[in-house]
C-alpha positions as CSV (number, residue, x, y, z in Angstrom):
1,X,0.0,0.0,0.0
2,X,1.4,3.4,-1.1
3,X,2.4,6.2,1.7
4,X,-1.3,7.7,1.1
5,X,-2.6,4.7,1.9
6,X,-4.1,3.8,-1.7
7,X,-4.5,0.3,-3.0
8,X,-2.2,-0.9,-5.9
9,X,-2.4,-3.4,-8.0
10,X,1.1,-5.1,-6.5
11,X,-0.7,-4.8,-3.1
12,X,-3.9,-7.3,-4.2
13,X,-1.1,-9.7,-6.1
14,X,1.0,-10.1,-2.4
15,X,-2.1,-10.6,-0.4
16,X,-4.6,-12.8,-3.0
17,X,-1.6,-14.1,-5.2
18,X,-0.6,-17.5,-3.1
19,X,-3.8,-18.4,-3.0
20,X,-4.8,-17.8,-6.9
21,X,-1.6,-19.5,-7.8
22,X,-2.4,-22.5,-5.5
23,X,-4.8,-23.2,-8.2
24,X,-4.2,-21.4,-11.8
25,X,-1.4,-21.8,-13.7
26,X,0.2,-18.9,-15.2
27,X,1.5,-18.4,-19.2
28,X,4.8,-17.2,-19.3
29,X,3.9,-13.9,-20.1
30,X,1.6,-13.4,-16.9
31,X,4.3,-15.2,-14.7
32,X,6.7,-12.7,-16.1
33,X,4.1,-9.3,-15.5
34,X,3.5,-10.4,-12.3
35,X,6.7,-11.0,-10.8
36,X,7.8,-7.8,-12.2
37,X,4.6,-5.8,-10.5
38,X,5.2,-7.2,-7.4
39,X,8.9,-6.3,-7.8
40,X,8.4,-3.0,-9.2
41,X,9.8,0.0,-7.3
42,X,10.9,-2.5,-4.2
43,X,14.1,-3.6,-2.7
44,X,13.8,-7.1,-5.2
45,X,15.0,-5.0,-8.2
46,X,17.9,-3.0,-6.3
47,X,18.4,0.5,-6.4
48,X,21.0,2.8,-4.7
49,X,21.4,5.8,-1.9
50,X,21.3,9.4,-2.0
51,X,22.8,11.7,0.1
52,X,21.8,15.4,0.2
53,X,25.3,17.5,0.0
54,X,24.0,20.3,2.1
55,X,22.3,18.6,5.4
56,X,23.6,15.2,4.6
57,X,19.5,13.3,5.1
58,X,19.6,10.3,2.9
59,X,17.1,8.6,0.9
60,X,16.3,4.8,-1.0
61,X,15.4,4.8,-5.0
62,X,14.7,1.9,-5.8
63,X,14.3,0.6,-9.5
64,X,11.2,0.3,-11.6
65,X,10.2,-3.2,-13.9
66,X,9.4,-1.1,-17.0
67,X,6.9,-4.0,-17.8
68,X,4.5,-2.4,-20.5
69,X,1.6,-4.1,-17.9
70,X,3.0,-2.5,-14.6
71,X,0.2,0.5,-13.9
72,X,3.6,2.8,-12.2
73,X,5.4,2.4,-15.4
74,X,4.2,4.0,-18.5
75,X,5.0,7.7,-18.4
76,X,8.2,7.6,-19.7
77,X,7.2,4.9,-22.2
78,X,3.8,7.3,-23.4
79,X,6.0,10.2,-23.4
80,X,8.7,9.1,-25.8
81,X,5.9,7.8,-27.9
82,X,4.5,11.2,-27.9
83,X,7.3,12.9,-29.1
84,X,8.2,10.6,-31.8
85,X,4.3,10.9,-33.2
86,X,5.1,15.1,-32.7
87,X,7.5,14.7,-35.4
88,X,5.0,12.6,-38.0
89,X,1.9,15.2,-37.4
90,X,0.7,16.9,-40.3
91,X,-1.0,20.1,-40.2
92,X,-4.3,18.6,-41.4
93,X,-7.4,18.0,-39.2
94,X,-7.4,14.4,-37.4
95,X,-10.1,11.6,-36.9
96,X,-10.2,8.9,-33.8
97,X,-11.8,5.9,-35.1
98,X,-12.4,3.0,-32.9
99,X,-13.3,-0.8,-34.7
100,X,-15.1,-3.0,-32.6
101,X,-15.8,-7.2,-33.0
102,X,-19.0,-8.5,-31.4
103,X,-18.9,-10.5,-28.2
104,X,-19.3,-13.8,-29.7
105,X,-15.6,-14.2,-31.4
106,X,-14.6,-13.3,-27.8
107,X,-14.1,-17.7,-27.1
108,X,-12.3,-17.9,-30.5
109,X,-10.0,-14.9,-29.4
110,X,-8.9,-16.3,-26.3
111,X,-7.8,-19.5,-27.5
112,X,-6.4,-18.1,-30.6
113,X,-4.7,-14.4,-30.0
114,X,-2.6,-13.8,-32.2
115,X,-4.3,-15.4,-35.0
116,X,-7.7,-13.5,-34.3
117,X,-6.3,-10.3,-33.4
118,X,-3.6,-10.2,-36.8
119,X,-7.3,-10.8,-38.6
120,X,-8.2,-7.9,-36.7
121,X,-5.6,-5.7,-37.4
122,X,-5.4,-6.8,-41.2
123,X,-8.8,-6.5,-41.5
124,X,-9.1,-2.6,-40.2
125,X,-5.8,-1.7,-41.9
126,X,-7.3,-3.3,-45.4
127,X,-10.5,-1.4,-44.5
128,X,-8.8,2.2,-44.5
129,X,-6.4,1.6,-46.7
130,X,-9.6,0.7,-49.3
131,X,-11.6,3.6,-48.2
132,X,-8.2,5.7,-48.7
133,X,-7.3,5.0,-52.1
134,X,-11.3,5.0,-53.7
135,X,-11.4,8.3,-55.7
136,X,-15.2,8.4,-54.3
137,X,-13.7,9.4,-51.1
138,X,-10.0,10.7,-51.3
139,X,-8.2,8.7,-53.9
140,X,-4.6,8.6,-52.2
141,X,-2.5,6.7,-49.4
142,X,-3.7,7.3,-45.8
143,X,-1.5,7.7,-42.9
144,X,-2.9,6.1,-39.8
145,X,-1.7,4.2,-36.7
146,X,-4.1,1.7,-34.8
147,X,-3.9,0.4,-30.8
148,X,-5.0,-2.7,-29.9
149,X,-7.3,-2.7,-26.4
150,X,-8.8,-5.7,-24.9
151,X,-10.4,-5.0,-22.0
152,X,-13.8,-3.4,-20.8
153,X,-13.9,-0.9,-17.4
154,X,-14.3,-4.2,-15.8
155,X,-11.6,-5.9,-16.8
156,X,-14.0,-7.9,-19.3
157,X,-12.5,-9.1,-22.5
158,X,-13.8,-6.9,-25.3
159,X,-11.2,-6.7,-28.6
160,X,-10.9,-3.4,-30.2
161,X,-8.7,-1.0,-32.2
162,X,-8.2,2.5,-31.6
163,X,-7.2,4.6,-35.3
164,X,-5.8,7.9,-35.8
165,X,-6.3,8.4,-39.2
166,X,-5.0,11.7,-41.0
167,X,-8.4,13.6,-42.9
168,X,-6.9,13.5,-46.1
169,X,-4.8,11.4,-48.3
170,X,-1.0,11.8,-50.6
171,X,-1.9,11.5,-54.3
172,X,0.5,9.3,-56.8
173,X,1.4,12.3,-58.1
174,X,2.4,14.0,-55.1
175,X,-0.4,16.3,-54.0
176,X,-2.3,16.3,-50.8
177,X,-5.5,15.7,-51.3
178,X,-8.6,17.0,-48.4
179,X,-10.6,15.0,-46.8
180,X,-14.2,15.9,-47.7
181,X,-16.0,15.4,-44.0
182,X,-14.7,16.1,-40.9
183,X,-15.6,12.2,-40.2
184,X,-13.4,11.0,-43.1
185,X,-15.7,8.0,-44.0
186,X,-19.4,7.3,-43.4
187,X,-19.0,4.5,-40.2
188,X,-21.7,2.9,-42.0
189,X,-19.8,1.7,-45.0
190,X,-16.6,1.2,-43.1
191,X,-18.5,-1.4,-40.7
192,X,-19.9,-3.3,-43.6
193,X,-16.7,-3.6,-45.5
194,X,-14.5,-3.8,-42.4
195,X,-17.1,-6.7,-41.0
196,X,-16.5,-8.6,-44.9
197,X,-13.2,-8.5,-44.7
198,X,-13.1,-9.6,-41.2
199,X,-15.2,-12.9,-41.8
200,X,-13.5,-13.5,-45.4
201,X,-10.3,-14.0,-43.6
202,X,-12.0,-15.6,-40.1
203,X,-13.2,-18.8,-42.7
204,X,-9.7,-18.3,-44.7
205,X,-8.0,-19.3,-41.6
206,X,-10.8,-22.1,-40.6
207,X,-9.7,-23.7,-44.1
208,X,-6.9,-23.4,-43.5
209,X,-6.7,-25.3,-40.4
210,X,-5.2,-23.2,-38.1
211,X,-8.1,-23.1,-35.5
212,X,-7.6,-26.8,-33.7
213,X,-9.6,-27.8,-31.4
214,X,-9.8,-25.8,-28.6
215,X,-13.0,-23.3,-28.7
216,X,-15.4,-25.6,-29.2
217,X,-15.1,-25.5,-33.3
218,X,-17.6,-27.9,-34.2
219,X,-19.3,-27.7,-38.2
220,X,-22.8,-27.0,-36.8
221,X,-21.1,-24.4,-33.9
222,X,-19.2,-22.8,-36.9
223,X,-22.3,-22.3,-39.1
224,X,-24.5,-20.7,-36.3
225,X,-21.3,-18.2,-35.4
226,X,-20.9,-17.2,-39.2
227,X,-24.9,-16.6,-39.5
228,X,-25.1,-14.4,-36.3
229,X,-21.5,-12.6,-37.4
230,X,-23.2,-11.5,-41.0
231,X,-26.5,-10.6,-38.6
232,X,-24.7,-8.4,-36.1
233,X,-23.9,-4.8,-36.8
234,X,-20.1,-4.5,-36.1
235,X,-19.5,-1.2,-34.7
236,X,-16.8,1.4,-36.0
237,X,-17.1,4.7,-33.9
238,X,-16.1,7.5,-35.1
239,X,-15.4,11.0,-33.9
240,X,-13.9,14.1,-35.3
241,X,-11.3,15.0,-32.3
242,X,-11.8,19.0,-30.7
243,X,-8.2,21.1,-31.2
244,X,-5.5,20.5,-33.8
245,X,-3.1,17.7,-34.3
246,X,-1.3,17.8,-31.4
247,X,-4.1,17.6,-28.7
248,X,-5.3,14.6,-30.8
249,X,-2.0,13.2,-30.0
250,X,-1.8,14.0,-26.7
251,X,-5.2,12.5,-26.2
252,X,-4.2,9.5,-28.5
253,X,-2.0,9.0,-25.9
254,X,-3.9,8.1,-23.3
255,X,-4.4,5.0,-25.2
256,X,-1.1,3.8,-26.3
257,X,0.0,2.7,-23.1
258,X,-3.2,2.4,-21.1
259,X,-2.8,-1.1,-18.8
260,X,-5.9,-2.9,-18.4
261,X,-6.4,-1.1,-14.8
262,X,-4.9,2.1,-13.6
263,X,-3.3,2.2,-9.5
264,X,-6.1,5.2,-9.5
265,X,-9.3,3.4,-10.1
266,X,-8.6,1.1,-7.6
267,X,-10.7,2.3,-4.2
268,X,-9.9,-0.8,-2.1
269,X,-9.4,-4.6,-1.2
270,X,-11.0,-6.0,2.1
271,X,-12.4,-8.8,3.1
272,X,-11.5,-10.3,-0.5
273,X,-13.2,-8.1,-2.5
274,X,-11.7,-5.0,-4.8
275,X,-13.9,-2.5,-5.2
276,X,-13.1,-0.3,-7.9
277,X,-13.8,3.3,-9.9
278,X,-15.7,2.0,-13.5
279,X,-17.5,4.5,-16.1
280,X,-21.3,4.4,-15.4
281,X,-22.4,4.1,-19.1
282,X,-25.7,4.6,-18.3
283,X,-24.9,8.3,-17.3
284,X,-22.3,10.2,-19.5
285,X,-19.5,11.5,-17.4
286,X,-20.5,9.4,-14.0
287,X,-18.6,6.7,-12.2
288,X,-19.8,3.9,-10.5
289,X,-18.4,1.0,-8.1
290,X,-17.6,-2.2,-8.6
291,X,-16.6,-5.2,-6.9
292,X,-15.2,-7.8,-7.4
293,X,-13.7,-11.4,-5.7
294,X,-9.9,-10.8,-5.8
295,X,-9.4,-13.9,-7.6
296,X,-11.8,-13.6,-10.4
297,X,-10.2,-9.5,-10.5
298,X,-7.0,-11.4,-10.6
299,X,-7.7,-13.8,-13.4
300,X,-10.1,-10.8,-15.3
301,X,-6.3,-8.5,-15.3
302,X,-4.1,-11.3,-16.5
303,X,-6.2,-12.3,-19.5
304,X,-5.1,-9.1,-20.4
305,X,-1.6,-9.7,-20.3
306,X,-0.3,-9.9,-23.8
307,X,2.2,-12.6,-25.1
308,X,6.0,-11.8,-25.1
309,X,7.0,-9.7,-28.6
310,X,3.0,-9.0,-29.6
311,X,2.8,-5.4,-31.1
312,X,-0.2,-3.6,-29.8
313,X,0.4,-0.5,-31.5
314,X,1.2,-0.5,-35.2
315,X,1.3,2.3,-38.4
316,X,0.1,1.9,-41.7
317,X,-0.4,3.9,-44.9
318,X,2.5,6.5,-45.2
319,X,3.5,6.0,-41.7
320,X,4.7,2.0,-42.9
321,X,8.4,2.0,-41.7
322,X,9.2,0.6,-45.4
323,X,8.5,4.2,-46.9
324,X,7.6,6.5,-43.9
325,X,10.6,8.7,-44.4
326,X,10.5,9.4,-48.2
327,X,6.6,9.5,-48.2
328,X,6.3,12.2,-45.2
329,X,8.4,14.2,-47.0
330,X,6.2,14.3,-50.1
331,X,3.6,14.9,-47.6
332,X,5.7,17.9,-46.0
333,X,6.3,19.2,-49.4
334,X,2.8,19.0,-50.7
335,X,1.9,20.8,-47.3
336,X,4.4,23.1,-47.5
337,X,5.7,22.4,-44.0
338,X,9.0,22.7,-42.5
339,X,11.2,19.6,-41.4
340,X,10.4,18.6,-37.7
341,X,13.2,19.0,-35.4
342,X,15.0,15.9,-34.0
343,X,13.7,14.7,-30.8
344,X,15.9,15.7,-27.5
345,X,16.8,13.0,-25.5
346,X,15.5,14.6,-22.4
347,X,17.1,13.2,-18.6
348,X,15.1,11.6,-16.0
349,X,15.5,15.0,-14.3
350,X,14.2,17.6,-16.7
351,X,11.6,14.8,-17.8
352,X,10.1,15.0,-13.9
353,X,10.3,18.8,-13.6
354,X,8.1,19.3,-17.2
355,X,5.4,16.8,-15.9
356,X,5.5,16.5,-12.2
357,X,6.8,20.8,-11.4
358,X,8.9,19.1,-9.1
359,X,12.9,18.9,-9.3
360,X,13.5,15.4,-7.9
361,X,17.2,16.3,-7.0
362,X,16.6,18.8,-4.8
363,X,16.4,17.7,-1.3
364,X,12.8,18.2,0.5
365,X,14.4,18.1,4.1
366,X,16.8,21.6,3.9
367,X,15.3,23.2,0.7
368,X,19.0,23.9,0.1
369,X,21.3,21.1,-1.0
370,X,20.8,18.5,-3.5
371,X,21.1,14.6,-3.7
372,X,23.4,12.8,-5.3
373,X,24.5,9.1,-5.5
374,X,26.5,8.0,-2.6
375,X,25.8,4.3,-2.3
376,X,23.8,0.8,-4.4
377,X,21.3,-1.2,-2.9
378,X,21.9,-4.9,-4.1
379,X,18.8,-6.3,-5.7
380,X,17.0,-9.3,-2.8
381,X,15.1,-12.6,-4.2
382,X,11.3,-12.1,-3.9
383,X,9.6,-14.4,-1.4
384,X,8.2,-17.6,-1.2
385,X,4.9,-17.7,-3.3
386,X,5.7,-15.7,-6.5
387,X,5.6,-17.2,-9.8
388,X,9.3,-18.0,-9.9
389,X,9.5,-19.2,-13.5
390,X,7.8,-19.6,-16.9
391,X,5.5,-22.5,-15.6
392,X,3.4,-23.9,-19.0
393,X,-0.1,-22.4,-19.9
């Protein structure tokens, strides 16, 4: 529990985990997230001493897990990502679309990640990249990125990509081309094509073996799934963001690096329950409570954990790494922009004092001396009762 006395997420793992482990097995990925939440910001990773120079009072730092799950670890991480997208921005209005599958792939996505979610993600890309290029509409190449999320409020599984897309398009022959609306495509058409594509590649891959038999796949269960997938309207959202470029970034952002549960929604765990802070969706802009048994909110996080090496955020269009470089600067050209300056590699230091107004080296004891390195602290084992290895899924 943190100084304030607020919850965190390592917090529910020491007191609940021995007992969730005593009867789940974890993937390696999960074993790996958790030991390093548990770890993170403790005496089990190390760390070293600081000394103020002025009244001599000391202090322990110890070192964060920079796993992309930990909730305390993805400042840094969102903020380089920031300022690398800062550099690709065009000066051209932007549009947050969000692509949606319905709940019933959800059993075929859990037993099949990667496979389902690289349909997914070829299925939107194909979708905009279509839309893009179709004279009707623009008649050019798009430059968009998309973000994979899988979780609801409540942890729930729920697969669905986030899309900055760029409202307008770079002509073969150069020219930037406007988009016509400020909400780039009519959602309508882009959910019937998107759902097409979707379920042309979903039986591609079914005859192609590469669902076994986990999922419950049988010819009759397959049938009724591909009847109610062509019934169901697929949802694409979208939304024509408020400000320029760069506050569509910034608020882009909040979605990069999101975890499946933020240290701040979480209001408490006693009695084993967690009770935590979830969007009321029957009132726009209200929270409500929820709890939850800490061992179903344990296994309900770590479904969310994804497998070692998956990219979750990925760019397509002119932003492809193949040709970003030469076809940005046709775009900068065509806009008549100025080449972007090279991102800074900014210190931990400077980095605190922009977000936080607070210079971490000065010492909060005196007000007149400042810290500075006068000792290590050698990393310690974590305790009995942590997943100490990749055990099999």
């Amino acid at each position: 529990m943190t100084k304030n006395g607020r919850i965190e997420l390592a917090d529910i793992f020491r007191t609940h985990g021995a007992q969730y482990l005593a009867t789940h097995k974890l993937a390696p990925a999960q074993a790996k997230a958790w030991r390093a939440i548990v770890a993170c910001r403790t005496e089990a990773l190390g760390g070293h001493i600081e000394q103020c120079n002025a009244c001599e009072t000391k202090r322990y730092i110890y070192h964060s897990c920079r796993n992309r799950h930990c909730p305390k670890c993805q400042m840094r991480a969102t903020e380089r990502w920031v300022a690398q997208r800062h550099r690709e921005l065009l000066p051209v209005p932007y549009v947050h679309l969000v692509f949606t599958i319905p709940h019933s792939l959800n059993n075929l996505a859990w037993h099949h990640f990667r496979l389902m979610t690289d349909i997914l993600f070829a299925s939107v890309s194909s979708t905009l990249i279509e839309f893009g290029a179709d004279p009707r509409w623009l008649g050019g190449d798009l430059a968009f990125s998309l973000v994979l999320h899988t979780w609801t409020q409540t942890l729930l599984r729920h697969l669905h990509l986030h899309a900055l897309v760029a409202n307008g398009a770079l002509s073969k022959g150069g020219q930037w081309i406007n988009g016509k609306q400020d909400y780039l495509f009519p959602a309508e058409a882009l959910s019937a094509v998107f759902r097409g594509k979707f379920i042309t590649a979903l039986q591609a891959a079914k005859d192609a073996g590469q669902f076994k038999e986990r999922g419950n796949l049988t010819d009759d269960s397959w049938k009724r799934l591909l009847i109610a997938l062509r019934k169901h309207d697929w949802v694409v959202y979208a939304k024509a963001p408020l400000g320029g470029p760069e506050q569509v970034i910034d608020y882009l952002s909040r979605y990069t690096h999101r975890v499946a549960i933020s240290n701040e929604r979480l209001l408490s765990c006693k009695d084993g329950q967690v009770r935590l802070r979830v969007r009321d969706n029957t009132t726009p802009g209200k929270k409500r409570v929820e709890s939850l048994a800490a061992e179903n909110f344990i296994g309900r996080f770590l479904q969310h954990v994804l497998p070692t090496g998956f990219k979750r955020i990925r760019h397509y269009g002119i932003l492809a790494s193949a040709h970003k470089a030469a076809k940005l600067a046709q775009c900068r050209e065509a806009l008549d922009m100025p080449i972007p300056d090279e991102v800074a590699v900014e210190s931990v230091e400077a980095f605190m004092l922009r977000v936080t107004q607070v210079e971490i080296n000065a010492c909060t004891c005196c007000a007149n001396g400042r810290f500075h390195v006068v000792g290590v602290i050698v990393p310690k084992r974590l305790p009995v009762g942590y997943p100490t290895g990749p055990p099999s899924s």
